[in-house]
C-alpha positions as CSV (number, residue, x, y, z in Angstrom):
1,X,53.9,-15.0,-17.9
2,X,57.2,-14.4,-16.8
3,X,56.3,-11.4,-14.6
4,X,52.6,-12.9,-13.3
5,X,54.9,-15.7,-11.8
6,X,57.3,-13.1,-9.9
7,X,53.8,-10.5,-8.8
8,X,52.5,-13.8,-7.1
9,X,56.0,-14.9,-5.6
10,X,56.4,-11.5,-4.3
11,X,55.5,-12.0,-0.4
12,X,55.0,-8.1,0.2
13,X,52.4,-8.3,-2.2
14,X,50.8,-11.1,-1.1
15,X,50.6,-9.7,2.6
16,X,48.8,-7.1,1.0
17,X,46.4,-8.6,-0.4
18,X,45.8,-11.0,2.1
19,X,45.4,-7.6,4.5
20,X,43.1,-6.2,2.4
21,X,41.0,-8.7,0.9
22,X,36.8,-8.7,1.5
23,X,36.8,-12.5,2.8
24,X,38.4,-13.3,6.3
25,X,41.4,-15.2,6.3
26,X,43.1,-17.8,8.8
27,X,46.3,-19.9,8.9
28,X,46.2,-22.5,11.6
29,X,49.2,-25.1,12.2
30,X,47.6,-28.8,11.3
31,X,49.5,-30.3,13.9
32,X,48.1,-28.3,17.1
33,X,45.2,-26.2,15.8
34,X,47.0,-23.0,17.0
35,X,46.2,-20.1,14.4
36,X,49.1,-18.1,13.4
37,X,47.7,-15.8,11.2
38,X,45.0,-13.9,10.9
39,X,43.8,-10.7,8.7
40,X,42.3,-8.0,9.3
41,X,38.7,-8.9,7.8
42,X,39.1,-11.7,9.8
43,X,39.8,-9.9,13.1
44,X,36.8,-7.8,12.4
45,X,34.8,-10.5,11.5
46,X,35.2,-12.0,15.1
47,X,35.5,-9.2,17.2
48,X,39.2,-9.2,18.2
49,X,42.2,-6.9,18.0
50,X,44.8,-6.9,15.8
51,X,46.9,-10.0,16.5
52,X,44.9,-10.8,19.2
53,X,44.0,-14.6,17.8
54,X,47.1,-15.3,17.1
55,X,48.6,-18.2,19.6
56,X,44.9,-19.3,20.1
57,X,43.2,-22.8,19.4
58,X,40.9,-22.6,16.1
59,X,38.4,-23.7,18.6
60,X,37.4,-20.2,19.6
61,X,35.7,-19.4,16.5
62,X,33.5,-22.5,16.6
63,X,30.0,-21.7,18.2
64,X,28.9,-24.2,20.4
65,X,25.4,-26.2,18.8
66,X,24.4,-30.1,19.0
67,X,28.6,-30.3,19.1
68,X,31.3,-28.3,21.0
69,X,33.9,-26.7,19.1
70,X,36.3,-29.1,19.0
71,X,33.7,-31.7,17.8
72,X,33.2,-29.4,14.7
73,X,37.2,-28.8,14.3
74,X,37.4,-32.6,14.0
75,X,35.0,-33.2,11.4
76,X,36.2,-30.8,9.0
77,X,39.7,-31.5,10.0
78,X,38.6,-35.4,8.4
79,X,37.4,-34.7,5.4
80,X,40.7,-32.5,5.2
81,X,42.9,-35.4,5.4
82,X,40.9,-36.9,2.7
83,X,40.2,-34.8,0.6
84,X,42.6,-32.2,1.4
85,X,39.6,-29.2,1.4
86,X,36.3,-28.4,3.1
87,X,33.3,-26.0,1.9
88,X,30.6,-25.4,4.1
89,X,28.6,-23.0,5.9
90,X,29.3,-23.4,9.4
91,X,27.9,-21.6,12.7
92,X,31.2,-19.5,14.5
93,X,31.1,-17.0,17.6
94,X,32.4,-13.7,18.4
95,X,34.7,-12.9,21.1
96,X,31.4,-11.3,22.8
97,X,29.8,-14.2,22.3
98,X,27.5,-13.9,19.2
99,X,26.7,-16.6,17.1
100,X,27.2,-15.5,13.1
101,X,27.5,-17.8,10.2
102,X,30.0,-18.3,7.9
103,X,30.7,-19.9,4.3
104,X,34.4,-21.4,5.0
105,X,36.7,-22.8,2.3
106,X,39.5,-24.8,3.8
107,X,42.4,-26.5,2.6
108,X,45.2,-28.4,4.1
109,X,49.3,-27.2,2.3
110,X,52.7,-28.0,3.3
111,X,54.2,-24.7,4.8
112,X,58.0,-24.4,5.3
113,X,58.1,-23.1,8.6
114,X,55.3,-25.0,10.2
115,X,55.0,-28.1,8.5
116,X,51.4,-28.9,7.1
117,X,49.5,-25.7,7.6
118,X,45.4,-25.2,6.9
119,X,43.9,-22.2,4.8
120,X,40.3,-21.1,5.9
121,X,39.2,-18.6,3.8
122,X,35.5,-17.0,5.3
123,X,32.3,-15.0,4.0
124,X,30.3,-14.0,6.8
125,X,26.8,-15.0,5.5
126,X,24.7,-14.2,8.2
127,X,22.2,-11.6,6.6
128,X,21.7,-14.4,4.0
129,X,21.2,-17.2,6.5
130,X,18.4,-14.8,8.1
131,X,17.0,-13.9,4.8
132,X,17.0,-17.3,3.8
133,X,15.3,-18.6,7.3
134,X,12.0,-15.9,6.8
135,X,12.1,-16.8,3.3
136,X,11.7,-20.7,4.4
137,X,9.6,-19.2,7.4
138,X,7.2,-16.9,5.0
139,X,6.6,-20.0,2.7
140,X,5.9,-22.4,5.6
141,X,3.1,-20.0,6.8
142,X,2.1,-19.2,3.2
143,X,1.9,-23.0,2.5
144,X,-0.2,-23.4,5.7
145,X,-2.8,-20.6,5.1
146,X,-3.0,-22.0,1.7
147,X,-3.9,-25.5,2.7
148,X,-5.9,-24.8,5.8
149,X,-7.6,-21.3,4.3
150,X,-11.4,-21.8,4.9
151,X,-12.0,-20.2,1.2
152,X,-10.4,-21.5,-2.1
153,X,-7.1,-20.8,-3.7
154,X,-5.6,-21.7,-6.4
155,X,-2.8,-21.1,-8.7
156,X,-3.6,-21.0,-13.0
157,X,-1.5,-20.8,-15.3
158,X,-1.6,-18.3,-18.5
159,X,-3.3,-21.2,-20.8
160,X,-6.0,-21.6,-17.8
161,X,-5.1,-24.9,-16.6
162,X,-5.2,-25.7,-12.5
163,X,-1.4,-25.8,-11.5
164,X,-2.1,-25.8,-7.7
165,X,-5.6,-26.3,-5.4
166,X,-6.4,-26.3,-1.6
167,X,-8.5,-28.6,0.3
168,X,-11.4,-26.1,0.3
169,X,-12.0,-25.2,-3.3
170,X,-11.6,-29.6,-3.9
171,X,-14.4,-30.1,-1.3
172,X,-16.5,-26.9,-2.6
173,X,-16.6,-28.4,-5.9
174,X,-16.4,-32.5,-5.3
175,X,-13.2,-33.4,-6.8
176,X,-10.2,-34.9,-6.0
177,X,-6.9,-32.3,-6.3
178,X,-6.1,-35.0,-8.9
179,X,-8.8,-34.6,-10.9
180,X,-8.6,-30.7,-10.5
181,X,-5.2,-30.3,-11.9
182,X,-5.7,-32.8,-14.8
183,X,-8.9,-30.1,-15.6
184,X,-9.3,-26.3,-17.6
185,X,-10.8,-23.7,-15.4
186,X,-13.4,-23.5,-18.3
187,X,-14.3,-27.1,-16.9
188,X,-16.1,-25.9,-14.4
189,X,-17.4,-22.3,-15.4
190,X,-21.1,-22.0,-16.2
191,X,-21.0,-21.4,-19.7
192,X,-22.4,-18.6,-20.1
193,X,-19.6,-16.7,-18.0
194,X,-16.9,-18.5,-20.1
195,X,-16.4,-15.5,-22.7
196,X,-16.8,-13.1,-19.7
197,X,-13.8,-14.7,-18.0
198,X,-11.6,-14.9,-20.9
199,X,-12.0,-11.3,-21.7
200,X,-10.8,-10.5,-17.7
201,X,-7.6,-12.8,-18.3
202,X,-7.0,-11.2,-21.5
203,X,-6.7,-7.8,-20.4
204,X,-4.8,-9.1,-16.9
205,X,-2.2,-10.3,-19.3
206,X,-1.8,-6.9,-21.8
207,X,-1.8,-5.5,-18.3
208,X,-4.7,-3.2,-19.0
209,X,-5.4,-4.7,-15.5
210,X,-3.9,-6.3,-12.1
211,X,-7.0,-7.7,-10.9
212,X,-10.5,-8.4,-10.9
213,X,-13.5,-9.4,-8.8
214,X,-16.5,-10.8,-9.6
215,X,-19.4,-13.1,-8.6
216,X,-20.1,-16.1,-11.2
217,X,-21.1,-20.0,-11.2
218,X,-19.5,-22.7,-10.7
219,X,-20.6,-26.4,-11.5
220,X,-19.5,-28.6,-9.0
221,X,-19.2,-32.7,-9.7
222,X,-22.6,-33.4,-9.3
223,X,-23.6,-30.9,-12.3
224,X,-25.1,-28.8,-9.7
225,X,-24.5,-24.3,-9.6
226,X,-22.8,-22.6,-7.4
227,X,-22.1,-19.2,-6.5
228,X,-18.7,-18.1,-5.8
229,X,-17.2,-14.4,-5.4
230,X,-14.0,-15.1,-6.7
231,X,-11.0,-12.7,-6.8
232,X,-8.4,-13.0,-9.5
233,X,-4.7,-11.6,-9.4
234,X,-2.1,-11.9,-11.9
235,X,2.0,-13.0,-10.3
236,X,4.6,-11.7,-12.9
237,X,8.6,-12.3,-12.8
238,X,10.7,-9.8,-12.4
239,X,11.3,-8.8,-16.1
240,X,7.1,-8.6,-15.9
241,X,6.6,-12.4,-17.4
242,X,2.8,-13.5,-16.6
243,X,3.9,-16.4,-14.0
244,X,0.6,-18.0,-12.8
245,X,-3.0,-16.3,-11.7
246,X,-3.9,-16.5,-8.3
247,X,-7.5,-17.3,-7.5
248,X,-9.3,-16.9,-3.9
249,X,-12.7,-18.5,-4.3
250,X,-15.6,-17.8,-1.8
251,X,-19.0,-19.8,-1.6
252,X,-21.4,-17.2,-1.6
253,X,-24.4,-19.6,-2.0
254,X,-26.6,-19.2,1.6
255,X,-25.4,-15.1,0.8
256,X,-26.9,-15.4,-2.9
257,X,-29.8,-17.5,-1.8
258,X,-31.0,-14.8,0.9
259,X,-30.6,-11.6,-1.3
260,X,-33.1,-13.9,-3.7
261,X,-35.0,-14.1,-0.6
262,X,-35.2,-10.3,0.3
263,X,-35.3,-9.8,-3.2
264,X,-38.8,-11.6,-3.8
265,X,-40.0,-10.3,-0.2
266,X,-39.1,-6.7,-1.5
267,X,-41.1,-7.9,-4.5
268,X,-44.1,-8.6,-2.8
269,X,-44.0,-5.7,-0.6
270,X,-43.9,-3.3,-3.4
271,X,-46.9,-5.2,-5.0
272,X,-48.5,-4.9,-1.6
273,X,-47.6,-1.4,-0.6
274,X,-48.8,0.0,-4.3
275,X,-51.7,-1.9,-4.4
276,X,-53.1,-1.3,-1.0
277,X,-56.5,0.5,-1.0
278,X,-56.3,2.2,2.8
279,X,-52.8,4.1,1.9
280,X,-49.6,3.2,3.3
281,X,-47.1,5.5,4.4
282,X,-43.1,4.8,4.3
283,X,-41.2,6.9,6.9
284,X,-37.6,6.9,8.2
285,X,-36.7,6.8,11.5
286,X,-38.0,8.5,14.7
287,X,-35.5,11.4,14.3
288,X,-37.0,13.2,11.8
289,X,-40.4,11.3,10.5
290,X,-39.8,12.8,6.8
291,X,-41.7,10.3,4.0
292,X,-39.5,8.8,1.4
293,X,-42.3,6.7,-0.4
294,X,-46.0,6.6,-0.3
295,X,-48.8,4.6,-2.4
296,X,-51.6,6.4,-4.7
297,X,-54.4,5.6,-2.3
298,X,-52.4,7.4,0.5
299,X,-51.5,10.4,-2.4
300,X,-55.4,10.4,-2.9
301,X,-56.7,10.3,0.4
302,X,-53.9,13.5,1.3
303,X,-54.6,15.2,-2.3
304,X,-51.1,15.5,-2.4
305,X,-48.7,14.4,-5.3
306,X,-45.3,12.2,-4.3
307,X,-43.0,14.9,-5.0
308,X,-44.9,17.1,-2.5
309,X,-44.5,14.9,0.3
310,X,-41.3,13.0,-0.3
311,X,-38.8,14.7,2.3
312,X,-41.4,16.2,4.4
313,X,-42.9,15.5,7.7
314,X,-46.3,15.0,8.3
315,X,-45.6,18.4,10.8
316,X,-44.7,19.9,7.8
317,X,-47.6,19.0,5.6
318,X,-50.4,20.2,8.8
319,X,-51.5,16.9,8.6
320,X,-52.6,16.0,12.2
321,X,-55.3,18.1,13.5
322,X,-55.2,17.3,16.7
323,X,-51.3,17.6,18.4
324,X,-52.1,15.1,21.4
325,X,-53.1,12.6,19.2
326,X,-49.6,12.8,17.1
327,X,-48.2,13.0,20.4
328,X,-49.7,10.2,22.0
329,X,-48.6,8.6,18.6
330,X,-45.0,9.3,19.0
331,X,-44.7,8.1,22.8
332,X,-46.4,4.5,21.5
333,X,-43.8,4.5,18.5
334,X,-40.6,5.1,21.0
335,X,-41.8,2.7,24.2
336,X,-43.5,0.2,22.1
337,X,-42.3,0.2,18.5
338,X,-45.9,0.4,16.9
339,X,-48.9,2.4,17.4
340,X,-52.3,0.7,16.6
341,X,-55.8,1.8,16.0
342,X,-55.4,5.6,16.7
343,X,-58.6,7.2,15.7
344,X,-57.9,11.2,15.2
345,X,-58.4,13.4,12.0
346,X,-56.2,15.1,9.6
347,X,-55.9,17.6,7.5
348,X,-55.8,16.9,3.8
349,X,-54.2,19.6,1.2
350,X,-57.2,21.6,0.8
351,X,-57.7,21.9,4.3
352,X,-60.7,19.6,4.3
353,X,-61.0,17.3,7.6
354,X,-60.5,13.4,7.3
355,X,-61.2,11.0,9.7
356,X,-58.7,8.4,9.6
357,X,-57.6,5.3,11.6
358,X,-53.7,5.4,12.1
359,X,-51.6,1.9,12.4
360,X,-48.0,2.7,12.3
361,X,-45.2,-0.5,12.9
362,X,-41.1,-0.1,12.5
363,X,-39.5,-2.0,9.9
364,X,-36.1,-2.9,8.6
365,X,-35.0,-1.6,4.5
366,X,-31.7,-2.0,3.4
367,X,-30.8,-1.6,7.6
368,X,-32.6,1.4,8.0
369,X,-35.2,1.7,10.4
370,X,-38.6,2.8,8.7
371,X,-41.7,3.6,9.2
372,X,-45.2,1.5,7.5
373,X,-48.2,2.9,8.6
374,X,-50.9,2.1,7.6
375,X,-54.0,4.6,7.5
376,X,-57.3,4.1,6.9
377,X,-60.0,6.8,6.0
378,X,-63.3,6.8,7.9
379,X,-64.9,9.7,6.8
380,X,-67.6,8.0,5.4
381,X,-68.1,5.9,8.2
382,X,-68.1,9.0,10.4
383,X,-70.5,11.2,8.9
384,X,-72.9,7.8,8.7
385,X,-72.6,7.6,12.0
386,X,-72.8,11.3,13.1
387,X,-76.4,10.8,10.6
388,X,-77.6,7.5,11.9
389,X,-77.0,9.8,15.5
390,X,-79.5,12.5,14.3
391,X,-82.0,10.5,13.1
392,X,-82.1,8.4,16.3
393,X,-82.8,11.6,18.7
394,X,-85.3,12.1,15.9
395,X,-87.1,8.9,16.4
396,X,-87.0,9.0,20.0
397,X,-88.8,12.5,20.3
398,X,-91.2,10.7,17.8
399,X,-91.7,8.0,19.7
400,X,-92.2,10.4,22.7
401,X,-94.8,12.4,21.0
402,X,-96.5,9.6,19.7
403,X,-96.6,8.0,23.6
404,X,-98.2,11.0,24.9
405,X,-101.2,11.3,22.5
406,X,-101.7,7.3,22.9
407,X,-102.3,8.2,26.6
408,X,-104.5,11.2,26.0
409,X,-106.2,8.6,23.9
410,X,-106.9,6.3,26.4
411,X,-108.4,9.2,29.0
412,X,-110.3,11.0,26.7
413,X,-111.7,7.8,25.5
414,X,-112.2,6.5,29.7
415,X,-113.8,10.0,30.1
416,X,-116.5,8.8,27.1
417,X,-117.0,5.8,28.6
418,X,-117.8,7.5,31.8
419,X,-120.0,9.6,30.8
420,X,-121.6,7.1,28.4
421,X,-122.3,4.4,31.9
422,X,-124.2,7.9,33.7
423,X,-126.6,9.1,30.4
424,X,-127.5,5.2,30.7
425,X,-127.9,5.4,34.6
426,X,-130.0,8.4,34.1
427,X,-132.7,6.7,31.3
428,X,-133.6,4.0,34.0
């Protein structure tokens, strides 16, 4: 004990610790504010040479804010002859004029040579302050996007009960944040998902996982579904402790309710497009014109199986036996999107001529553009007519014939008549 008491009453030793300690320290006289010692962390601190503070008015380390330096001075110099101490962060300036802040302890003692004599003791804590100020910053925003977010978030703990909900998930489902965070996620699961979601959580916590996504229903207040696409992600503490899950929650209702739609159109267009007797014909674009579906009807009418023509072109199958006409075809498709009623024949695999109608439109599949057309086979109809043709010219040259004897008819039988009138003329 003995020797602690003469180590701290040993001024050498105390100048060099004051010289060399981490924290800035000051001695000002109480009586006139004039510093009269300052070390060398302190010096740094502020930007001045060694010994340069010394003779100067504490006030020259006080930054000036909503009070001048000498308005800050007096307010800690008050609660020092109090209380005898002050703690505090408070806002100083370098001799270039930067602002930094500082943690100051002060104290007021009785010093032999000067009389009463203040102690400020400081730990630059600007870093901190700035830390601390996007910290405060970072959660103002993040409590701003979480409250104003268009989609729903909200914050569940480990057992699965509601800790924390924004406006949009309350109005989503119809309650109150009240009545939210008195509820169980499982409240308001469909429950036929409930197991489903429980396994997910599970493995999020034995962190066989981080986070999942995944479309489900809700049931809002009024008992009635709703589709949600909701995104889960486990926050953990820095020795890895499960904190809370966070949940973004998007009402994917219209979106669910128009893939039902395309869904039942695709539906009926398949029932349509396999069950169409003229043959229908599913191309892709313009670019290349290769088939990627086609009906039985159209596979008959071609003699062709779907294999065969799946990937090809109708240029590469021969089917067109006249160019212009797939020309003319093309042209329609490109100006006018659709080519209708083109009457031309084709080629089927045997080589065999068809006569065929062609009604081609573009449509949209899964955003491509495609091809229907529709093709119906005349061939019958054709070689009916080319008949009923033949067998007019027939009739007319009948009819011909059978107008010329009719006229000899009628002379020969004049020429009877004639003759018939002069044997009577010469009797009398």
């Amino acid at each position: 004990m003995e020797n602690n008491k003469n180590l701290i009453n040993d001024p050498l030793l105390m100048i060099e610790i004051m010289k060399n300690i981490s924290q800035g320290i000051c001695l000002i006289r109480a009586d006139n504010s004039i510093i009269i010692y300052t070390n060398k962390k302190f010096e740094e601190m502020f930007g001045y040479n060694s010994g340069e503070m010394v003779g100067k008015n504490v006030d020259i380390v006080n930054a000036p804010t909503d009070k001048t330096p000498e308005e800050t001075k007096k307010v800690i110099v008050n609660v020092l002859n109090e209380k005898k101490e002050w703690h505090g962060e408070v806002e100083n300036i370098k001799k270039d004029g930067t602002h930094f802040w500082c943690y100051a302890t002060v104290s007021l003692f009785d010093y032999s040579d000067y009389g009463k004599v203040i102690l400020a003791v400081h730990n630059d804590i600007t870093d901190q302050k700035i830390i601390a100020k996007k910290s405060a910053e970072n959660e103002l925003m993040l409590k701003s996007i979480f409250d104003n977010a268009l989609l729903g978030i909200t914050l569940v703990s480990p057992t699965g009960k509601w800790l924390k909900v924004n406006k949009a998930i309350c109005e989503m489902l119809g309650y109150s944040e009240d009545e939210l965070l008195n509820m169980n996620f499982k409240d308001i699961t469909h429950p036929s998902e409930v197991e489903r979601d429980l396994g997910m959580l599970k493995k999020m916590l034995a962190g066989e996982m981080n986070e999942y996504r995944v479309d489900k229903i809700y049931i809002n207040k009024d008992g009635q579904n709703i589709w949600v696409n909701i995104q889960t992600l486990l926050i953990r503490d820095n020795n890895n402790k499960p904190l809370y899950f966070v949940a973004v929650i998007d009402n994917i209702n219209k979106r669910k309710k128009i893939e039902e739609e395309i869904k039942e159109s695709e539906q009926r267009f398949k029932i349509i497009f396999n069950n169409n007797n003229t043959g229908c014909i599913c191309l892709n674009s313009l670019s290349d014109g290769k088939f990627i579906d086609a009906n039985d009807a159209f596979l008959n009418l071609i003699g062709y199986s779907r294999d065969e023509i799946i990937g090809k072109t109708a240029i590469d199958l021969n089917l067109w036996v006249i160019p212009e006409d797939r020309d003319d075809a093309l042209k329609q498709m490109r100006e006018k999107g659709k080519f209708t009623g083109i009457e031309t024949q084709w080629h089927n695999k045997s080589k065999e001529l068809i006569d065929v109608i062609v009604d081609t439109v573009v449509i949209d599949i899964g955003g491509k553009k495609n091809y229907l057309g529709l093709i119906v086979d005349i061939t019958k109809r054709k070689k009916t007519e080319i008949e009923f043709n033949e067998k007019m010219i027939e009739m007319k040259k009948m009819n011909n014939l059978m107008v010329g004897r009719e006229l000899q008819m009628i002379e020969l039988k004049n020429e009877i008549d004639s003759l018939k009138k002069k044997l009577e003329d010469t009797k009398k």
